[in-house]
C-alpha positions, 0 to 999 in steps of 0.5 A: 523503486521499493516499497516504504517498509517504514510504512504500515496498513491498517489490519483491514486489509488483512480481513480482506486478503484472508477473506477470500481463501479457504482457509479455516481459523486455525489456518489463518492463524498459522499462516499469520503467525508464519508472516510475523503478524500476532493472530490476536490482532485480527480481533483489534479494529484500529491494528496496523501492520507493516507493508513488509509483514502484509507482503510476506502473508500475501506471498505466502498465500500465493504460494499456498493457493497457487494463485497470484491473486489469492482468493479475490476472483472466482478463478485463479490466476496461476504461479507463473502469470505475472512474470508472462505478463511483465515479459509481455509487456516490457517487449512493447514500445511505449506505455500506450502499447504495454496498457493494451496488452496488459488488458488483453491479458487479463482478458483471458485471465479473469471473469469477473472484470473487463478491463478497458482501455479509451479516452474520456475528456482528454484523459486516459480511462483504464475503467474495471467493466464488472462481467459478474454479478457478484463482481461491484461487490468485490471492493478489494478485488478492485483495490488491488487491480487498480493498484496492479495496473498503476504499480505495474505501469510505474514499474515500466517506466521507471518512475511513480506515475501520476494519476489525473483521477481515481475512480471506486464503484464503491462507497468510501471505505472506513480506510479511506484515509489510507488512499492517500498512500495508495494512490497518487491523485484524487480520489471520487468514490461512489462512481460509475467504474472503479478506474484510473486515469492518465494524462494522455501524454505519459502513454508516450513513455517508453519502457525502461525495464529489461529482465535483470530488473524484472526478476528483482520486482518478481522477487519484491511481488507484491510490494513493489507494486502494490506499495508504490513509494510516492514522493506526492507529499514532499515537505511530509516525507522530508520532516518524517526524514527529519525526525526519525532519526530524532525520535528519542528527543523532543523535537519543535515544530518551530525546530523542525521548519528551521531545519527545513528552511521553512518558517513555522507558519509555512511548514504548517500551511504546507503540512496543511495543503498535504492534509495533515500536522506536524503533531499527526505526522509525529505520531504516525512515525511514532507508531509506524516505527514502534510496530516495526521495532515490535514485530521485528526485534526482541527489544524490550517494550521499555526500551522501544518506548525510550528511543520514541520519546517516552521517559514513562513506560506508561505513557508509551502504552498509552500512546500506542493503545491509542494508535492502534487500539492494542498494547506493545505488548500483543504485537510480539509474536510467539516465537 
């Protein structure tokens, strides 16, 4: 179950991973530069990089820090404890059993949040329980533990978990748009709790990883959990399959919904229903296969303008400055 390294995340998430390290501008800027991500980009609002240089700088900060959730608590949690953790939880019977204990963990891992495990109108409430003061005020910290758990708990049984509900104690995010990827069922910001909820019947699931594939996801840490690969927007991802391979050339709605045995007015309805367009979605995959062609490849901008569609180097750096909010030109690192 990889991660999508087609994807990309906004440079946010970036802010907020450096954010709680001690490292000063200069080591930042190195540490970015080591994870293939231009330093110049920090700067740039709307910049994005790819799920794979986001995995690579987090890796690497772990590493550094020897913390495995770098900087976001008040203390560390040390090399060695994620791979505890999933011995500890793949030993268990069920998912019921394997989300207890990851609780018990973490009790004695972390200050700043409880993490509780009960029922709430037939659900299953994995709820963080701030013990800090300044612990509400950590929204990344609880970003990424709920994406622990749900990555974690989708990793033990084999398959993407669905979510009955999403819970944030925070106010909606600029890059709330970007939940939709993160996290597979609705979202409700401004909550009590920042918590995930379950249908009852998945903790039945038994565990289905043994350490063969355990060392394969310690390996991929945190991508494979953090960026679980969703299939929670079917008829989206089949006509982004479809026009990646087609970039270069002009491709039509109405040709693409034939391909999917759709009519343009479904394929349009359908794309509605998942929140987005063909065109949107067009642009997305233009500009999430541009930033990786960019950032690893020495091809030239022109030529990488070409296979997306654009005959004008011009209108390429146009359409990407309106993507991202920077040129082609400030995502080439220098080498």
């Amino acid at each position: 179950m990889p991660f999508t390294d087609a994807s990309t995340v906004p440079m946010s998430f970036v802010h907020s991973l450096l954010g709680g390290t001690p490292l000063d501008h200069p080591g930042q800027a190195d540490a970015l530069v080591r994870a293939g991500i231009a330093p110049a980009l920090l700067g740039a609002e709307t910049a994005r990089v790819t799920t794979e240089q986001f995995a690579t700088l987090y890796q690497l900060l772990a590493r550094e820090l020897d913390d495995e959730l770098p900087g976001m608590f008040s203390r560390p949690v040390r090399a060695g404890a994620f791979k505890f953790l999933c011995l500890s939880l793949m030993e268990s019977a069920n998912l019921q059993t394997a989300l207890f204990r990851f609780t018990r963990f973490f009790h004695l891992v972390l200050d700043d949040f409880a993490i509780e495990l009960a029922r709430q109108d037939g659900l299953i409430r994995m709820a963080l329980v701030p013990q800090t003061p300044a612990a509400p005020a950590n929204t990344f910290g609880q970003e990424i533990m709920l994406k622990l758990i749900h990555g974690v708990a989708s990793w033990l049984t084999g398959h993407r978990m669905l979510l009955a509900r999403v819970d944030c104690a925070y106010p909606r995010p600029r890059h709330a748009s970007e939940y939709g990827f993160l996290y597979p069922g609705p979202v409700h910001f401004g909550q009590p709790l920042s918590a995930l909820y379950f249908e009852a019947g998945q903790l039945a699931t038994p565990i289905r990883q043994d350490r063969k594939s355990l060392n394969t996801f310690l390996a991929r840490a945190p991508g494979d959990w953090l960026f679980v690969s969703f299939e929670e927007h079917p008829v989206s991802q089949r006509l982004r399959e479809y026009l990646a391979p087609r970039l270069e050339h002009p491709t039509a709605a109405g040709e693409a919904a034939a391909a999917l045995h759709h009519s343009l007015r479904t394929l349009t309805r359908r794309l509605a229903d998942e929140g987005t367009t063909f065109q949107a979605l067009k642009d997305e995959l233009r500009r999430d296969t541009a930033i990786r062609r960019l950032t690893t490849s020495d091809t030239p901008i022109a030529v990488i303008g070409q296979e997306l569609g654009f005959e004008d180097p011009n209108a390429f750096h146009r359409a990407f400055k309106k993507w991202t909010g920077s040129t082609p030109g400030a995502y080439r690192v220098q080498r």
